[in-house]
C-alpha positions as CSV (number, residue, x, y, z in Angstrom):
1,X,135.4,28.3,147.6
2,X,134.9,31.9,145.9
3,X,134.2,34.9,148.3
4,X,130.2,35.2,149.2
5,X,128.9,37.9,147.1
6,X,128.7,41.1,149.4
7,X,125.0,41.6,148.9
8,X,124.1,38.1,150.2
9,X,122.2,37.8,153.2
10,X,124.5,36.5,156.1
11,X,123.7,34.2,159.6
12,X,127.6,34.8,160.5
13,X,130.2,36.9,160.4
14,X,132.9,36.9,157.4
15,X,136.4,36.1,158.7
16,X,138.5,38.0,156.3
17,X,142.0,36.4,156.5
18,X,143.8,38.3,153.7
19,X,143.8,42.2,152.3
20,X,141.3,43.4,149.9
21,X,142.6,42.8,146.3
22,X,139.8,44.7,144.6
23,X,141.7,46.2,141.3
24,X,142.1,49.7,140.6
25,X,143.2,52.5,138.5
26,X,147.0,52.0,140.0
27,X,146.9,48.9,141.3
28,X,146.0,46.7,138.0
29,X,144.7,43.0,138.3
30,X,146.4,40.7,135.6
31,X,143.5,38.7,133.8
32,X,143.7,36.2,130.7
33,X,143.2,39.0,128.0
34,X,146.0,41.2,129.8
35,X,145.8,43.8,132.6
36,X,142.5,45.3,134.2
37,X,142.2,49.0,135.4
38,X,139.5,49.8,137.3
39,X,138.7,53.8,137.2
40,X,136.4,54.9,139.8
41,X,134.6,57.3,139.1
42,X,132.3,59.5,142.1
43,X,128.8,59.5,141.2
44,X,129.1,58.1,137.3
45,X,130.0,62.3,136.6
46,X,132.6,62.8,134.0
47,X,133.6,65.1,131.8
48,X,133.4,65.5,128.1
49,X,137.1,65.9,127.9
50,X,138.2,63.2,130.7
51,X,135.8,60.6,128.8
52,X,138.2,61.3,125.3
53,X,141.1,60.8,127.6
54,X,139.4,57.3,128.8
55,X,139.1,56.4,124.9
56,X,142.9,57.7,124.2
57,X,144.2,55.4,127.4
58,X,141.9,52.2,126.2
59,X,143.4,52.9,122.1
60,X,147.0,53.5,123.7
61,X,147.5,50.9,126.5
62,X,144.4,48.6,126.1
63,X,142.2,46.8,123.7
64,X,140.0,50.3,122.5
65,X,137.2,49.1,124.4
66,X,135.4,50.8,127.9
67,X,133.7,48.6,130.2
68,X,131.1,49.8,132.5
69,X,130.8,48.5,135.4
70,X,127.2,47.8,138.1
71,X,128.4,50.7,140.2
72,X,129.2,53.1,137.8
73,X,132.8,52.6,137.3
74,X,134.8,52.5,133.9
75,X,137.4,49.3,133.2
76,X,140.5,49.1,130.7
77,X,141.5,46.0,129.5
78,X,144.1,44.0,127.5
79,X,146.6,46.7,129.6
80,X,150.4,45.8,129.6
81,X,152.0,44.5,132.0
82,X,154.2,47.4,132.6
83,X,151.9,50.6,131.3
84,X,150.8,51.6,134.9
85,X,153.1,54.5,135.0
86,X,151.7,55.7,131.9
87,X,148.2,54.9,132.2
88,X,148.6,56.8,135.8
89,X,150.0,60.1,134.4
90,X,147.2,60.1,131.6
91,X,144.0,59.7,134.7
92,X,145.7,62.4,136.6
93,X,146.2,65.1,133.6
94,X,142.8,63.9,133.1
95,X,141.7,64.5,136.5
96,X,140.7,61.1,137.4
97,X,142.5,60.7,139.8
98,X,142.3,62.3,143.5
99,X,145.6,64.5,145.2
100,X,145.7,61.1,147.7
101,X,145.5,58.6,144.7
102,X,148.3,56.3,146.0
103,X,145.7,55.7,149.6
104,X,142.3,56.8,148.5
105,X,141.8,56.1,144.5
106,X,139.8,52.4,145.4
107,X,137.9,54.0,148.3
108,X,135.8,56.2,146.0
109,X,133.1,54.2,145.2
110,X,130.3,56.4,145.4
111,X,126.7,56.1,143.4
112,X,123.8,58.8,143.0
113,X,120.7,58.8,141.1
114,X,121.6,59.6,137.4
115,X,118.7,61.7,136.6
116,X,118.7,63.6,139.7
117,X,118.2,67.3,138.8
118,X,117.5,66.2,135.2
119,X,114.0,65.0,134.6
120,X,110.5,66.8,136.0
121,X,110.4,65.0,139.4
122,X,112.4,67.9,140.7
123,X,113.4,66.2,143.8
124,X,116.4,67.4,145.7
125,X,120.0,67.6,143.2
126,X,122.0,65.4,145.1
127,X,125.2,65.4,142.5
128,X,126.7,68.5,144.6
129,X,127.3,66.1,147.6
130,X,129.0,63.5,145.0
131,X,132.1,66.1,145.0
132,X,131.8,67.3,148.7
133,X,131.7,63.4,149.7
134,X,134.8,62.4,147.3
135,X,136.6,65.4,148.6
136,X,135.9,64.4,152.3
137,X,136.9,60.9,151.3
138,X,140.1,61.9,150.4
139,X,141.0,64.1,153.2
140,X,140.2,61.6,156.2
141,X,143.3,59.4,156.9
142,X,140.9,57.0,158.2
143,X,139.2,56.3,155.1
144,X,142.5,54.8,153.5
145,X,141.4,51.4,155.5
146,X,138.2,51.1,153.5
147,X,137.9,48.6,151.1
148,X,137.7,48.8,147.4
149,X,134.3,47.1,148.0
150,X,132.6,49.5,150.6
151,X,130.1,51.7,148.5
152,X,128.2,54.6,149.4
153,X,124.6,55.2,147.9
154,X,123.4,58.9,147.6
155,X,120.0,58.7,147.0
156,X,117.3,61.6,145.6
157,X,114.6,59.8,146.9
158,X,113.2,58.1,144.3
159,X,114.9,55.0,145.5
160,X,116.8,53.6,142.5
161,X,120.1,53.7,143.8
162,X,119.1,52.7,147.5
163,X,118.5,49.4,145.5
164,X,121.9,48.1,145.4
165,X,122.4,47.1,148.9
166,X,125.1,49.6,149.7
167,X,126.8,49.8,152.8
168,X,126.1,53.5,153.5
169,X,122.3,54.5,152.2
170,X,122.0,58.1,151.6
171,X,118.1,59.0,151.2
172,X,117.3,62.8,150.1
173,X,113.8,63.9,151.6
174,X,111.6,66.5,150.0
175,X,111.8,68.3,153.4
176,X,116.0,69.5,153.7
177,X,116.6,66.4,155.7
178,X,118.7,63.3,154.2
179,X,118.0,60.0,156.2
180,X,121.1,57.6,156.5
181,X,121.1,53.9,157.4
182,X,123.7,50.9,157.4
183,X,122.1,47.6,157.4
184,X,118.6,48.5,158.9
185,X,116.4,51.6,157.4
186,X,114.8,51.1,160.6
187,X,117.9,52.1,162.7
188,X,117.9,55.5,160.5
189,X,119.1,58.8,161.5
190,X,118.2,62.3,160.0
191,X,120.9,65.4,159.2
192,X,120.2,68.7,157.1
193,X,120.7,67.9,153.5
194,X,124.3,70.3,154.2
195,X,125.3,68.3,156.6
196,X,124.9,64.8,154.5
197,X,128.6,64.2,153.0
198,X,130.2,64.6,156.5
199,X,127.4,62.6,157.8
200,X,128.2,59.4,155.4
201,X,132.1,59.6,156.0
202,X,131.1,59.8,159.9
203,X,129.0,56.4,159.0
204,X,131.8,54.9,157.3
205,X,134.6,56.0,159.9
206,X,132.2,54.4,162.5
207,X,132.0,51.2,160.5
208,X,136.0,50.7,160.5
209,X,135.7,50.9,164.4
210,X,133.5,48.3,164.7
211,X,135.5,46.1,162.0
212,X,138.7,46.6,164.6
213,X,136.5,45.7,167.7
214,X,135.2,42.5,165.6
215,X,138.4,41.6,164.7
216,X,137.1,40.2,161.6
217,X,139.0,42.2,159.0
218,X,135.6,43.1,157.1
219,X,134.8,44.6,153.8
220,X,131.8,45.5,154.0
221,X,128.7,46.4,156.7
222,X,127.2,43.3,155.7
223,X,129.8,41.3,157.0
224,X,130.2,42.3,160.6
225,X,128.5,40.2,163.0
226,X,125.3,41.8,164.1
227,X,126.2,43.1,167.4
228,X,129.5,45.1,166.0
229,X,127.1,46.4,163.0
230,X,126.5,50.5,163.6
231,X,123.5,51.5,165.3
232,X,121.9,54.6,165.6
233,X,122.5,55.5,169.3
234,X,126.2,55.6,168.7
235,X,126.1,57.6,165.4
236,X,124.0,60.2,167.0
237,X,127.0,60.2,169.5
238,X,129.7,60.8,166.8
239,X,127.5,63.0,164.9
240,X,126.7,65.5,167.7
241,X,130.3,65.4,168.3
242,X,131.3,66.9,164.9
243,X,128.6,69.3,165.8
244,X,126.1,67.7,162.9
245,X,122.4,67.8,164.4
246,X,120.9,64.4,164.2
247,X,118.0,62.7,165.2
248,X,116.9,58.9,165.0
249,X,114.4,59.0,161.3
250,X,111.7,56.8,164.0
251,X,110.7,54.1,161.5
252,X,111.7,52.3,157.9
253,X,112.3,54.7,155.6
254,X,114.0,52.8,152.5
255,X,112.6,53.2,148.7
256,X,113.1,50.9,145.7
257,X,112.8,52.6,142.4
258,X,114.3,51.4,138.9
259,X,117.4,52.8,136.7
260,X,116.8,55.4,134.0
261,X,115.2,53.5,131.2
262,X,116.7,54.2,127.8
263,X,115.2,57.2,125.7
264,X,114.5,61.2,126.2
265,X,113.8,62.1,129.5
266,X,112.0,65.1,129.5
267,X,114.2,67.8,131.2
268,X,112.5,70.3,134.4
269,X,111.7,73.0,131.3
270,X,111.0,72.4,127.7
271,X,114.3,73.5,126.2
272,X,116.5,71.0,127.5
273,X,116.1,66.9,127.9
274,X,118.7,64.4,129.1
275,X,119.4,61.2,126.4
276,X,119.8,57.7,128.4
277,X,121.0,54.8,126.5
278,X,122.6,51.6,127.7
279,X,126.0,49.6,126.0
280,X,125.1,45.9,125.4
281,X,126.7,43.8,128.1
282,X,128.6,47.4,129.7
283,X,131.2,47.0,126.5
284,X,131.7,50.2,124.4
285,X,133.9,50.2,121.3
286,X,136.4,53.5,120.6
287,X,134.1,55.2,118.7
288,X,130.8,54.3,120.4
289,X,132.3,55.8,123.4
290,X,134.2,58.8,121.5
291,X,130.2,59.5,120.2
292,X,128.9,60.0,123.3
293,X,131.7,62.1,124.9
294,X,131.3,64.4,121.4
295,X,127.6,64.5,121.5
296,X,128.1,65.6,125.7
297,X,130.7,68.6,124.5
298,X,127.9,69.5,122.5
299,X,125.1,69.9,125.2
300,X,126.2,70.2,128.8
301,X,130.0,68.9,128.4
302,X,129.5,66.0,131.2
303,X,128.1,62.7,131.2
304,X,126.7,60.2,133.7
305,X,127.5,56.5,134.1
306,X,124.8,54.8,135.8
307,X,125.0,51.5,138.0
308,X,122.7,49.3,134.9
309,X,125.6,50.0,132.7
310,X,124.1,52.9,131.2
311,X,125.1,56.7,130.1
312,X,123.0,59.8,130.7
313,X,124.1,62.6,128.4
314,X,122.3,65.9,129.9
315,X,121.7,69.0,128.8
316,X,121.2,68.3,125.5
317,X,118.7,70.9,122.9
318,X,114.9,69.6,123.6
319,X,114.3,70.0,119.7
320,X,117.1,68.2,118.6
321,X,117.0,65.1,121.4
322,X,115.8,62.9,119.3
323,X,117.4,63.0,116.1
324,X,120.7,63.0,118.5
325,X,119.4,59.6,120.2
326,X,119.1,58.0,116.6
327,X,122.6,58.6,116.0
328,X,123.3,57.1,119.0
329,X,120.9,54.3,118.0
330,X,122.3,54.4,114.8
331,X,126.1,53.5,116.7
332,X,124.7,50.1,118.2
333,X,123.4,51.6,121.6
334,X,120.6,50.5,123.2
335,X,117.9,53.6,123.3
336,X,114.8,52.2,123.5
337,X,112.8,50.7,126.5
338,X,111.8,47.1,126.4
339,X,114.8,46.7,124.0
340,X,116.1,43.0,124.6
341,X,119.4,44.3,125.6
342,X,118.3,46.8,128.1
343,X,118.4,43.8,131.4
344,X,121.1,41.5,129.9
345,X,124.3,41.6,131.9
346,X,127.2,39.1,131.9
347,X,130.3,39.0,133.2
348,X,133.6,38.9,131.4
349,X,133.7,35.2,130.9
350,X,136.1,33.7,128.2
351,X,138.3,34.6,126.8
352,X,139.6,37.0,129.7
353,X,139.2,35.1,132.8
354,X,140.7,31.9,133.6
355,X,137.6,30.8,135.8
356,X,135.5,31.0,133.2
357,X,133.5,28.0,131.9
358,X,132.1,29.5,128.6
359,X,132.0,32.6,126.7
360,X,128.9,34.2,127.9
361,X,129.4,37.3,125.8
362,X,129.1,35.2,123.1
363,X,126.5,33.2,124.4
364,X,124.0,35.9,125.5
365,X,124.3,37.4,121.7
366,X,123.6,34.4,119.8
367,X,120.8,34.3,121.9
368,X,119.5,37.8,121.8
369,X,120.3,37.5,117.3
370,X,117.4,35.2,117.2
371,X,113.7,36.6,116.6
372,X,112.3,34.4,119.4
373,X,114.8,35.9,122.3
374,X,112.3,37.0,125.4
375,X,112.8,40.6,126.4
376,X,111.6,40.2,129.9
377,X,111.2,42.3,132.5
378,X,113.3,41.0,134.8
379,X,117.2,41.4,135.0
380,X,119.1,38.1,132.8
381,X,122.5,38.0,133.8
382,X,125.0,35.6,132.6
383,X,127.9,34.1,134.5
384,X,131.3,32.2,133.6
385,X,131.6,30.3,136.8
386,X,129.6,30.3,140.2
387,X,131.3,33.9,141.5
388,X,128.5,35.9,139.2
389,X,131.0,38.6,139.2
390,X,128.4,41.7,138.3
391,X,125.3,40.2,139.2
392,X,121.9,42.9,139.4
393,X,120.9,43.9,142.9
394,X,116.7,43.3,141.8
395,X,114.0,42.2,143.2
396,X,113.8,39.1,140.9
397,X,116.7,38.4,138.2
398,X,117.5,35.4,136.3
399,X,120.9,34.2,136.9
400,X,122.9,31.8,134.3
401,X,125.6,30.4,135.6
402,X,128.5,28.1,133.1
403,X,129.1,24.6,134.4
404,X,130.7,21.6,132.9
405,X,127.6,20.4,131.2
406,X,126.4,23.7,130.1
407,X,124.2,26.4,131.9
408,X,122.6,26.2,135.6
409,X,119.4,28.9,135.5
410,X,117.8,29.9,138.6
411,X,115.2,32.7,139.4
412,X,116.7,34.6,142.1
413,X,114.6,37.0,144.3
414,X,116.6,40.1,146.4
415,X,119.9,40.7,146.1
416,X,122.1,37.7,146.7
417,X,123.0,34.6,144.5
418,X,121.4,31.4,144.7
419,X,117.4,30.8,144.2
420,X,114.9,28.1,143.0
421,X,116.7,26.2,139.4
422,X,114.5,26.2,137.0
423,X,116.5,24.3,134.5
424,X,119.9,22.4,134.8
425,X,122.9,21.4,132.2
426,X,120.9,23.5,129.2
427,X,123.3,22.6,126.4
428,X,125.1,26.2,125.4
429,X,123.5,26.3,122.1
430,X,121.4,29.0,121.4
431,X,118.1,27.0,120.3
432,X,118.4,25.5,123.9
433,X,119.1,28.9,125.4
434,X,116.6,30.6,124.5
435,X,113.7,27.9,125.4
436,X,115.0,27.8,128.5
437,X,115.3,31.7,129.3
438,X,111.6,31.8,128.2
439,X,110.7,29.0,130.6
440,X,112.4,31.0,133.5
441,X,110.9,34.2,132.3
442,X,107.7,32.7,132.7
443,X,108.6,31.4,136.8
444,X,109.5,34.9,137.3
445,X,106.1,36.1,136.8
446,X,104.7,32.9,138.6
447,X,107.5,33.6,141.5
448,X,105.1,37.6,141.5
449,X,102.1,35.5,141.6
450,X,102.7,32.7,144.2
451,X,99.9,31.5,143.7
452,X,100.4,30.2,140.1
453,X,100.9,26.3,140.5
454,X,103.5,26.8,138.0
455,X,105.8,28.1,140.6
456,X,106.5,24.7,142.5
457,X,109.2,23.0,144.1
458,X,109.0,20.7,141.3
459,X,109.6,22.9,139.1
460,X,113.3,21.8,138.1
461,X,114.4,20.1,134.7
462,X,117.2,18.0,133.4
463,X,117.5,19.2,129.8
């Protein structure tokens, strides 16, 4: 039986009984289609010239494609077998790699709000603490022991990243305070926004003592049983002690707020805007990606991965933003909201992994090529086998898993696998498909509207 996914929704504890084998940029994870390098990369902020160096290693070593990844990462694939020396030197000349890469590379799994300092909201800039947090990261010895799973979340309040059930929630307040939670935004605390990157390692150092006092060998906070998860009195404890002034945040304070959607967004003055586009399925070809690292060099130099396998490019001339997201339009990017491909996500299926019933990839774009397709609100991801590696964190998605007999469909609701079927054994043809994806688009607007009779328990079909 696969792993639970580590947003589900636990009764007990996970007994971990072996070490975390999450790949990384060193330590490679053979797959069907070759080796897999997972670059992690703090806060989805690169630069101009490190994202070229990403496109030289995937021509050189891989298969000239970039995958991005639901947390902001990039992947390599179709590696060699013996290119990790190689591939190594190339991140670090690149700077992709930290001082501590051989203990800290897979513990860097930080997300922030793409379009924080970017767009007119003007909340709080939180992408200073992505490099003060990384840097702290890679200092504490302790922080070795965290898994490649763990994941901190720093959040500009609008809530979008504070979506993806992280285990250490960063929320920026309007005020100079940052509220921090584990597992319960009602068990917060409050620090000075200075004080928030120490405050988050404190979190997660205080989370690896309570995985030894389990004894359960945890990943994640999710995981822990409840009386070992950290609670506020004890942080405050630590937190004082680092001399960082805390206080408990005295009620729920968590937010839920989408992804950038594809398009100009509007920068805080008139002469600048920030493009967002999205890759179909997270995939980029050579020169898709080599585009946007060019088009970045020409406007701020950097670009921002998002967790929705998107790209921010900021900083780039207000007058000129939108002849410069046709281009990108132009190179098979999605740039557009309510574009079908903007909520379709699948994992890598067939040909590269061995546990994979079907080729999803495949699949989902036969499916999305046909002028009926349903671009619906809701998340669609598709699925080679019942892991759902790189399933949404969304209020309501609809999942597709691969079985013998064809595709499984389900309308899930939070953040965990598993939810009502709404069809069963849809042959993988793409007629069948996309009937079916519009039935299940319809049940997720029924599942908004309970009271809809078409959202029953009888709701489920043999096709």
């Amino acid at each position: 039986m696969p792993p639970p996914s580590s947003a589900a929704s636990r009764d007990e504890p996970v007994i971990r009984d072996r070490g975390d084998a999450c790949p990384g940029a060193l330590r490679l994870h053979a797959a069907d289609d070759g080796h897999l390098a997972r670059i992690r990369i703090p806060g989805g902020l690169l630069t101009a010239d490190a994202a070229v160096a990403l496109a030289d290693a995937a021509d050189r070593l891989g298969d000239g494609h970039l995958d991005l990844t639901s947390r902001g990462n990039a992947q390599l694939r179709g590696l060699g077998a013996g290119c990790g020396g190689e591939l190594a030197a190339l991140l670090a000349a690149a700077g992709l790699l930290p001082a501590a890469a051989a203990t800290h590379e897979r513990v860097r799994n930080i997300v922030a709000s793409p379009l924080s300092g970017l767009d007119r909201q003007r909340r709080t800039d939180v992408t200073p603490w992505v490099g003060e947090l990384d840097r702290l990261l890679c200092a504490s010895g302790a922080a070795a022991a965290l898994s490649g799973r763990f994941l901190f979340a720093l959040d500009d309040g609008r809530g979008d990243v504070s979506s993806l059930a992280p285990d250490v929630h960063v929320l920026a307040l309007r005020t100079g305070k940052a509220v921090l939670w584990t597992h319960d935004d009602a068990d917060a605390v409050v620090v000075a926004h200075q004080d928030a990157p120490r405050a988050a390692l404190t979190v997660a150092e205080h989370f690896l003592d309570a995985v030894r006092a389990a004894g359960t060998k945890a990943w994640r906070v999710s995981e822990l049983p409840t009386e070992h998860r950290p609670e506020s009195g004890e942080l405050l404890t630590r937190l004082r002690a680092r001399g960082i002034a805390a206080e408990r945040a005295g009620g729920a304070v968590s937010r839920s707020g989408p992804g950038p959607r594809p398009g100009v967004v509007a920068g805080p003055d008139a002469r600048r805007a920030a493009l967002s586009v999205v890759a179909p399925l997270g995939r980029l070809t050579g020169d898709q990606w080599r585009l946007l690292a060019a088009t970045a060099a020409a406007a701020a130099g950097t670009l921002r991965l998002t967790p929705w396998r998107g790209i921010v490019v900021p900083g780039v001339d207000a007058a000129t933003a939108s002849s410069t997201l046709a281009r990108l339009a132009a190179a098979g990017l999605v740039t557009a909201p309510d574009d079908p491909w903007e909520n379709v996500s699948a994992c890598t299926g067939r040909p590269g992994c061995a546990k994979a019933l079907a080729d999803v990839r495949a699949d989902a774009r036969a499916v999305l090529a046909r002028a009926d397709a349903v671009a619906g609100a809701a998340p669609v991801h598709w699925s080679g086998c019942e892991r759902r590696c790189g399933h949404p964190r969304a209020a309501a998605w609809v999942d597709l898993v691969a079985g013998p007999q064809g595709y499984d469909l389900a309308v899930v609701g939070g953040s965990g696998p598993g939810g009502r079927p709404v069809r069963v054994d849809v042959p993988a043809t793409a007629q069948d498909l996309t009937a079916a994806l519009a039935h299940a688009a319809a049940a997720v607007t029924a599942r908004a509207n309970p009271a809809d009779p078409t959202d029953s328990a009888a709701d489920v079909v043999k096709k």
